[in-house]
C-alpha positions in Angstrom: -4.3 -19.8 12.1 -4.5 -17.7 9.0 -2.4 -15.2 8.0 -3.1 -11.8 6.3 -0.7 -9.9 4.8 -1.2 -5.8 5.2 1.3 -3.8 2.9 1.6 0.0 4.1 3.0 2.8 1.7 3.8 5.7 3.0 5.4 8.4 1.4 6.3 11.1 3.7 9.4 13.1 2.6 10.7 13.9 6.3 11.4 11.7 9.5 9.3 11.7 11.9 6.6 12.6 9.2 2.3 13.4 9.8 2.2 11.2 7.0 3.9 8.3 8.5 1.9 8.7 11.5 -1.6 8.2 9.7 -0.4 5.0 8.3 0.9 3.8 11.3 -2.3 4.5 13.2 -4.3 3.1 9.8 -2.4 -0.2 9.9 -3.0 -0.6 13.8 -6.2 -0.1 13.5 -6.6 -2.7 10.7 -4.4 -5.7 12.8 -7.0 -5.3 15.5 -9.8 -5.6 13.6 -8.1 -8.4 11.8 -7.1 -10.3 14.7 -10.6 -10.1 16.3 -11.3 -12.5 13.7 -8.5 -14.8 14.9 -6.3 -14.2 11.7 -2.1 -13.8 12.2 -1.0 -10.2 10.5 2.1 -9.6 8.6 2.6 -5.8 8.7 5.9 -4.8 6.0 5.6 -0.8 5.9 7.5 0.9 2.9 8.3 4.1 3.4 9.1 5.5 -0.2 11.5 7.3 0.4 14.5 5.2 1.7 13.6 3.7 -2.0 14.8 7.2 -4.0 17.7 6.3 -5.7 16.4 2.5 -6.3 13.0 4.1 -8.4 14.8 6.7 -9.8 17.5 4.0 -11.0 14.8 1.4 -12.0 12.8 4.4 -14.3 16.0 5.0 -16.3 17.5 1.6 -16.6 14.4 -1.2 -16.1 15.6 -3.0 -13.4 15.0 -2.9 -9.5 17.6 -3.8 -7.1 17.2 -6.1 -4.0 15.7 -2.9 -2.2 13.1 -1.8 -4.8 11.6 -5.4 -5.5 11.0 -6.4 -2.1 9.1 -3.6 -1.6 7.1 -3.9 -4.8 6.9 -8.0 -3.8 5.5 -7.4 -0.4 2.6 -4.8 -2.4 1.8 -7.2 -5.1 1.4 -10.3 -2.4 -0.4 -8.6 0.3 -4.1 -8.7 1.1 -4.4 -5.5 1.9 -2.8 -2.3 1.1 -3.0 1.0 2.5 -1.4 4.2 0.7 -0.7 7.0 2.4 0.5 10.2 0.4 1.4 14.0 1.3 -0.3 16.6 -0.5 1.5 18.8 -3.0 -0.4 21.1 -5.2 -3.8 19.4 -4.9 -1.8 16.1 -5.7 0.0 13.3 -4.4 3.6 13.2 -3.7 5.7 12.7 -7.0 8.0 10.1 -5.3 4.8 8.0 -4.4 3.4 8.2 -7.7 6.9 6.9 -9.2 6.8 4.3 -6.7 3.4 2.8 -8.0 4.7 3.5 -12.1 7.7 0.7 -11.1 4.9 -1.9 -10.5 3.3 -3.5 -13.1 -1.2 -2.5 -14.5 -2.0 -5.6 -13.6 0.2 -7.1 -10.0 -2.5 -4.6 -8.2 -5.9 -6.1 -9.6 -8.4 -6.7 -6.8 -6.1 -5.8 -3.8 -7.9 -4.1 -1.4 -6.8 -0.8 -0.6 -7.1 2.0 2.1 -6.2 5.5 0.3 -4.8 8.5 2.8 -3.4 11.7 2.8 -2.1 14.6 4.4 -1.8 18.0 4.1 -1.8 21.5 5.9 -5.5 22.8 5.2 -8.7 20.5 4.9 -8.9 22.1 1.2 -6.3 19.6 0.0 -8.7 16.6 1.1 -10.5 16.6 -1.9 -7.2 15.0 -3.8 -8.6 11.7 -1.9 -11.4 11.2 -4.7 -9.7 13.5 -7.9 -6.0 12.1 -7.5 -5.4 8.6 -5.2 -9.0 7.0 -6.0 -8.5 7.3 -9.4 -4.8 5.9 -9.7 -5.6 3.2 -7.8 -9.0 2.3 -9.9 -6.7 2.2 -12.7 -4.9 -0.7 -11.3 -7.7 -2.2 -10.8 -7.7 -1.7 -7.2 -11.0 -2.1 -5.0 -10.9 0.9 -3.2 -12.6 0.9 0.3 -15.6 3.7 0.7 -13.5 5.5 3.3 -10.2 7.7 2.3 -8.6 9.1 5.1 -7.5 12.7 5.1 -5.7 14.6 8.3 -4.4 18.1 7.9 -2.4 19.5 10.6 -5.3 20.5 12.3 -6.5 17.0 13.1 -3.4 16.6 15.1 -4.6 18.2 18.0 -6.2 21.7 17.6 -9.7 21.3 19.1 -11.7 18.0 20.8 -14.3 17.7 17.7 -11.6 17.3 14.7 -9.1 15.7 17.4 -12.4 13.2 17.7 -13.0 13.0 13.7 -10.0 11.9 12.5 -10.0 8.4 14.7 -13.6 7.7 13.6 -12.6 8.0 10.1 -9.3 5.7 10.5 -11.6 3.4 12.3 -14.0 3.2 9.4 -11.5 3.1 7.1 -9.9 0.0 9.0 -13.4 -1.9 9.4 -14.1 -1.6 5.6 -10.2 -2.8 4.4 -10.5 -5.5 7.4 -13.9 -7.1 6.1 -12.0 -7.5 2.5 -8.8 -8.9 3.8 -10.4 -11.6 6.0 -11.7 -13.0 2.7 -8.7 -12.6 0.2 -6.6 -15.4 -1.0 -4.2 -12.9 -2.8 -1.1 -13.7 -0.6 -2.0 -17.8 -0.9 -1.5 -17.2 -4.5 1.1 -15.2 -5.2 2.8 -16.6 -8.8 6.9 -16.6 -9.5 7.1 -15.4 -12.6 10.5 -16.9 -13.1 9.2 -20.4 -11.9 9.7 -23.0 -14.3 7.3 -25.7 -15.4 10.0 -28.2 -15.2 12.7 -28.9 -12.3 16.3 -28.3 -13.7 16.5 -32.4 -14.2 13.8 -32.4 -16.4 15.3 -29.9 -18.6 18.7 -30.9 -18.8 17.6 -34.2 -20.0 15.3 -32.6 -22.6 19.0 -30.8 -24.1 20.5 -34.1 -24.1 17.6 -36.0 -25.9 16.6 -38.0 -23.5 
Protein backbone atom coordinates (compact mmCIF):
# COMPACT_ATOMS: atom_id res chain seq x y z
CA UNK A 1 0.00 0.00 0.00
CA UNK A 2 1.30 3.50 -0.60
CA UNK A 3 1.81 5.95 1.72
CA UNK A 4 1.17 9.76 1.51
CA UNK A 5 2.48 12.04 3.74
CA UNK A 6 0.00 15.27 4.67
CA UNK A 7 1.91 18.03 6.68
CA UNK A 8 -0.75 20.46 8.47
CA UNK A 9 0.41 24.02 9.77
CA UNK A 10 -1.61 25.66 11.79
CA UNK A 11 -0.92 28.68 13.51
CA UNK A 12 -3.57 29.51 15.86
CA UNK A 13 -2.32 31.63 18.86
CA UNK A 14 -4.88 30.14 21.54
CA UNK A 15 -5.86 26.51 22.58
CA UNK A 16 -8.62 25.29 21.59
CA UNK A 17 -8.29 27.71 18.45
CA UNK A 18 -11.07 28.24 15.08
CA UNK A 19 -7.99 28.05 13.38
CA UNK A 20 -6.93 24.72 14.57
CA UNK A 21 -10.30 23.47 13.96
CA UNK A 22 -10.31 24.28 10.12
CA UNK A 23 -7.11 22.35 9.62
CA UNK A 24 -8.26 19.57 11.50
CA UNK A 25 -11.45 19.30 9.47
CA UNK A 26 -9.16 20.15 6.10
CA UNK A 27 -6.76 17.26 6.91
CA UNK A 28 -9.82 14.80 7.54
CA UNK A 29 -11.24 15.57 4.71
CA UNK A 30 -8.12 15.06 2.67
CA UNK A 31 -7.24 11.28 4.45
CA UNK A 32 -10.67 10.16 3.15
CA UNK A 33 -10.34 11.21 -0.05
CA UNK A 34 -6.91 9.83 -0.02
CA UNK A 35 -7.70 6.50 1.27
CA UNK A 36 -10.59 6.05 -1.18
CA UNK A 37 -7.79 5.56 -3.46
CA UNK A 38 -6.28 2.80 -1.25
CA UNK A 39 -3.25 4.95 -0.20
CA UNK A 40 -1.89 4.77 3.78
CA UNK A 41 -1.85 8.55 5.26
CA UNK A 42 0.72 9.95 7.60
CA UNK A 43 -0.93 13.04 9.23
CA UNK A 44 2.09 15.16 11.49
CA UNK A 45 0.21 18.55 12.43
CA UNK A 46 2.42 21.50 13.62
CA UNK A 47 0.94 23.81 15.43
CA UNK A 48 3.30 26.97 15.30
CA UNK A 49 3.12 27.98 18.22
CA UNK A 50 4.51 25.29 20.67
CA UNK A 51 7.54 26.21 18.13
CA UNK A 52 7.98 30.10 19.53
CA UNK A 53 10.97 30.18 21.29
CA UNK A 54 12.64 27.43 18.78
CA UNK A 55 11.91 30.18 15.54
CA UNK A 56 12.58 32.95 17.46
CA UNK A 57 15.98 31.24 18.66
CA UNK A 58 16.71 29.80 15.07
CA UNK A 59 16.17 33.66 13.44
CA UNK A 60 18.78 35.14 15.81
CA UNK A 61 21.33 32.44 15.91
CA UNK A 62 20.92 30.02 12.56
CA UNK A 63 20.26 26.98 13.95
CA UNK A 64 17.05 24.85 14.83
CA UNK A 65 16.80 22.60 17.72
CA UNK A 66 15.35 18.99 17.68
CA UNK A 67 11.84 20.67 18.01
CA UNK A 68 12.04 23.27 15.07
CA UNK A 69 13.64 20.72 12.43
CA UNK A 70 11.34 18.05 12.80
CA UNK A 71 8.70 20.20 12.16
CA UNK A 72 10.40 21.88 9.06
CA UNK A 73 11.42 17.94 8.03
CA UNK A 74 7.97 16.63 8.22
CA UNK A 75 6.98 20.04 5.71
CA UNK A 76 9.76 19.69 3.28
CA UNK A 77 9.01 15.64 2.97
CA UNK A 78 5.34 15.66 2.76
CA UNK A 79 3.15 15.34 -0.27
CA UNK A 80 0.87 17.50 0.76
CA UNK A 81 0.64 20.50 2.88
CA UNK A 82 -2.09 22.43 4.11
CA UNK A 83 -1.53 25.99 5.97
CA UNK A 84 -3.81 27.29 8.00
CA UNK A 85 -3.31 31.06 9.28
CA UNK A 86 -5.38 33.60 11.60
CA UNK A 87 -5.98 36.86 10.25
CA UNK A 88 -4.38 39.91 11.60
CA UNK A 89 -4.67 43.19 9.85
CA UNK A 90 -5.61 41.90 6.42
CA UNK A 91 -2.55 39.43 6.98
CA UNK A 92 -1.39 36.31 8.15
CA UNK A 93 -0.17 35.57 11.54
CA UNK A 94 3.47 36.85 12.14
CA UNK A 95 4.51 33.66 13.95
CA UNK A 96 3.35 31.66 10.76
CA UNK A 97 5.13 33.72 8.42
CA UNK A 98 8.47 33.29 10.67
CA UNK A 99 7.70 29.74 10.68
CA UNK A 100 7.89 29.40 6.71
CA UNK A 101 11.22 32.22 6.66
CA UNK A 102 13.22 29.16 8.86
CA UNK A 103 12.70 26.84 5.78
CA UNK A 104 14.69 27.07 2.96
CA UNK A 105 13.23 29.02 -1.14
CA UNK A 106 13.69 26.01 -2.52
CA UNK A 107 12.67 22.63 0.22
CA UNK A 108 8.88 23.86 -0.82
CA UNK A 109 9.09 23.53 -4.78
CA UNK A 110 6.16 21.65 -6.13
CA UNK A 111 4.51 20.58 -2.82
CA UNK A 112 1.10 20.79 -3.12
CA UNK A 113 -0.64 22.93 -0.88
CA UNK A 114 -4.10 23.71 0.67
CA UNK A 115 -4.00 27.61 1.89
CA UNK A 116 -6.63 28.58 4.93
CA UNK A 117 -7.56 31.20 7.12
CA UNK A 118 -9.58 32.50 9.72
CA UNK A 119 -10.80 35.53 10.86
CA UNK A 120 -13.86 37.37 12.57
CA UNK A 121 -15.62 39.13 9.44
CA UNK A 122 -15.78 37.61 5.78
CA UNK A 123 -13.87 40.96 4.82
CA UNK A 124 -10.55 39.42 6.00
CA UNK A 125 -11.05 36.49 3.33
CA UNK A 126 -9.58 38.30 0.70
CA UNK A 127 -5.89 37.82 2.51
CA UNK A 128 -6.37 34.10 0.82
CA UNK A 129 -5.31 35.48 -2.73
CA UNK A 130 -3.19 39.02 -1.63
CA UNK A 131 -1.21 37.45 1.40
CA UNK A 132 -0.97 33.25 1.63
CA UNK A 133 -1.22 32.51 -2.28
CA UNK A 134 1.37 34.66 -2.93
CA UNK A 135 3.94 33.43 -0.16
CA UNK A 136 3.48 30.19 -1.11
CA UNK A 137 3.92 30.85 -5.11
CA UNK A 138 7.13 32.24 -4.00
CA UNK A 139 8.29 28.93 -2.78
CA UNK A 140 7.34 27.53 -5.60
CA UNK A 141 4.39 25.97 -4.18
CA UNK A 142 1.45 24.63 -6.45
CA UNK A 143 -1.31 26.10 -4.85
CA UNK A 144 -4.70 24.24 -5.23
CA UNK A 145 -7.74 26.45 -6.86
CA UNK A 146 -9.57 26.37 -3.51
CA UNK A 147 -8.39 28.56 -0.33
CA UNK A 148 -10.44 28.08 2.47
CA UNK A 149 -11.65 30.96 4.53
CA UNK A 150 -14.09 30.62 7.88
CA UNK A 151 -14.93 33.60 9.97
CA UNK A 152 -16.69 33.16 13.09
CA UNK A 153 -19.78 33.16 11.35
CA UNK A 154 -19.28 29.95 9.57
CA UNK A 155 -19.20 28.32 12.82
CA UNK A 156 -22.65 28.08 13.23
CA UNK A 157 -24.71 31.29 12.77
CA UNK A 158 -27.31 30.32 10.12
CA UNK A 159 -27.92 26.77 7.85
CA UNK A 160 -26.62 28.44 4.38
CA UNK A 161 -22.90 29.56 5.63
CA UNK A 162 -23.06 26.61 8.34
CA UNK A 163 -23.58 24.54 4.69
CA UNK A 164 -20.76 26.71 2.76
CA UNK A 165 -17.95 26.30 4.71
CA UNK A 166 -17.96 22.19 4.35
CA UNK A 167 -18.43 22.47 0.58
CA UNK A 168 -15.42 24.58 0.36
CA UNK A 169 -13.17 22.23 2.67
CA UNK A 170 -14.47 19.48 0.59
CA UNK A 171 -13.32 21.05 -2.59
CA UNK A 172 -10.37 22.19 -1.18
CA UNK A 173 -9.59 18.40 -0.05
CA UNK A 174 -10.56 16.81 -3.63
CA UNK A 175 -8.19 19.22 -5.44
CA UNK A 176 -4.92 18.71 -2.74
CA UNK A 177 -6.09 14.78 -2.81
CA UNK A 178 -5.80 14.46 -6.72
CA UNK A 179 -2.12 16.05 -6.43
CA UNK A 180 -1.00 13.93 -3.53
CA UNK A 181 -2.06 10.56 -5.06
CA UNK A 182 0.58 11.31 -7.74
CA UNK A 183 3.56 12.84 -5.84
CA UNK A 184 6.74 11.08 -5.20
CA UNK A 185 7.97 14.03 -2.97
CA UNK A 186 8.09 11.98 0.30
CA UNK A 187 9.95 8.81 -1.79
CA UNK A 188 12.57 11.31 -2.46
CA UNK A 189 13.32 13.15 0.28
CA UNK A 190 17.47 13.90 0.09
CA UNK A 191 19.90 14.05 3.47
CA UNK A 192 21.70 16.78 3.01
CA UNK A 193 24.36 15.63 5.40
CA UNK A 194 24.56 12.14 3.55
CA UNK A 195 27.78 11.32 2.39
CA UNK A 196 28.82 9.86 -0.93
CA UNK A 197 31.05 7.49 0.78
CA UNK A 198 30.50 5.14 3.94
CA UNK A 199 32.83 6.15 6.83
CA UNK A 200 35.35 3.08 5.66
CA UNK A 201 35.75 4.44 2.46
CA UNK A 202 36.86 7.72 3.78
CA UNK A 203 39.06 6.71 6.48
CA UNK A 204 41.06 4.76 4.04
CA UNK A 205 41.21 7.69 1.63
CA UNK A 206 43.13 9.79 4.94
CA UNK A 207 45.45 6.97 5.25
CA UNK A 208 46.33 6.61 1.49
CA UNK A 209 45.09 3.66 0.82
Amino acid sequence: MTTRKLAVVTSGLSTPSSTRMLADRLAEATREKLVATGADVDVTTIEVRDLAHSITNNMLTGFADDALQGAIDAVTGADGLIAVSPVFKTSYAGLFKSFIDVIDNTALTDLPVVVGATGGTPRHSLALDFAMRPLFTYMHSVVVPTGVYAASDDWGAGAETVKALPERIDRAARELAALMEHSTRSENVVDPFALDENFDQLLGGFQGN
